[in-house]
Structure formats: structure tokens, C-alpha cells
N, C-alpha and C positions, 0 to 999 in steps of 0.2 A: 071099600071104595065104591062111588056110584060108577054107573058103568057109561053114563053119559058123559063122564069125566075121561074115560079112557077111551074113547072114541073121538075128543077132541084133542084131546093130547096125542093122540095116533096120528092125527095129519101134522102136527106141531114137528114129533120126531122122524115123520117121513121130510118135510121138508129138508129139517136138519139136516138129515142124513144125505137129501140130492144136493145140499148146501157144501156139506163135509168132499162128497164125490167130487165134486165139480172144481172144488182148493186143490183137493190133491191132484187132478188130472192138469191143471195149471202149472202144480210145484213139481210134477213131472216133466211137462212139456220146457219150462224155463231152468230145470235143471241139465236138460238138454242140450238147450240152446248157451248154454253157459259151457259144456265140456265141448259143444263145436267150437265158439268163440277160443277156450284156451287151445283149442288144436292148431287153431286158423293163426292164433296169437306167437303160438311156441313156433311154427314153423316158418312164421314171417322174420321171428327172432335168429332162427337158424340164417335163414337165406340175408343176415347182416355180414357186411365186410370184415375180412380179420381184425381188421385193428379194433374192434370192440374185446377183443380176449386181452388186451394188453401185453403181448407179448413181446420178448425183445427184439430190438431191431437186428438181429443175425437169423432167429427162427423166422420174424415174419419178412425178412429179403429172399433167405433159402424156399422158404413157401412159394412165396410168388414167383421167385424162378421159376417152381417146378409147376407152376399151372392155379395153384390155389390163391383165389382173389377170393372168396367168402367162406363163412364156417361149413355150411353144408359140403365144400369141397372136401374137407376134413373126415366127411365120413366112411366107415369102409377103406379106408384110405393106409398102404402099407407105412411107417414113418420112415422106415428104416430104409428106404428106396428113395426117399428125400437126398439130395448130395448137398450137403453141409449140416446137419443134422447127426449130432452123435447120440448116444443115449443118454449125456445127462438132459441135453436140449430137448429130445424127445419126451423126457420125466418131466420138465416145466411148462413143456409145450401138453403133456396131457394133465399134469395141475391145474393150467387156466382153462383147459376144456370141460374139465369135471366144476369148477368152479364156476364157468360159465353158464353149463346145466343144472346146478343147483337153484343158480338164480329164476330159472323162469321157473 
């Protein structure tokens, strides 16, 4: 190979290469800004009113008795201190919750 050919091709693959650098520091930057956005997304979905879990109208009457007007109130949250709320209510009431966080 001449060597004036690899001295030209050396600036060729140095571009390439600040070309390559510079996509990937992008597809970092925007893969970032994409797991903020689902964070920002997931928890705006949280802070939605109960009646997006579809649940019936005796768990979601006993809820809001007890204080809970949106999902996030749900969190952390004993069911069992609920009053009207038995355990099967409790089991349906955590089906549409697990099913709700599936979704986002």
C-alpha cells in the first residue's frame, strides 16, 4: 500500500471516528431525556383519580370515605384499616392495582 494513501485515509477515519463519538453522545443524551420523560409520565399517571383502576363502586366509596381521592393515595397504604373493605375486596382491589402498573 502507498503510504500517501494511508495518510489520507487517516484523516477520513479520524473524522469518522469524531462522527461516530458525537451520534453516540446524542443517543446518550436523548436516551436520557426519554427515561426522564417516562419517570415524569409514570408518576403523572400515578397522581390520576381512582376511578381510572375501574374498580367497584363499594371499594372505590370505602376509599374515598377513608381519605383516598387518587392512585398515589393508595401507596404505602394499610388496606386492611380501610372499614368496608374485606380481603376479597382487598384481592380485587390489588388486581386492578397490579394491572394498572402494568400498563404504564
Amino acid at each position: 500500500m502507498d503510504i500517501n494513501k494511508l495518510v489520507e485515509n487517516s484523516e477520513a477515519v479520524k473524522t469518522n471516528f469524531e462522527k461516530d463519538e458525537d451520534l453516540r453522545r446524542m443517543r446518550e443524551f436523548v436516551a436520557k431525556k426519554l427515561e426522564d420523560y417516562r419517570k415524569t409520565i409514570n408518576y403523572m399517571a400515578c397522581d390520576a383519580p381512582l376511578q381510572i383502576l375501574g374498580l367497584s363502586s363499594a371499594i372505590e366509596t370505602a376509599l374515598l370515605r377513608h381519605g383516598c381521592n387518587r392512585v398515589n393515595d393508595l401507596f404505602d397504604m394499610d388496606f386492611t384499616e380501610v372499614k368496608g373493605l374485606g380481603p376479597i375486596r382487598i384481592k380485587e382491589l390489588r388486581a386492578c392495582l397490579d394491572q394498572f402498573f402494568f400498563m404504564l
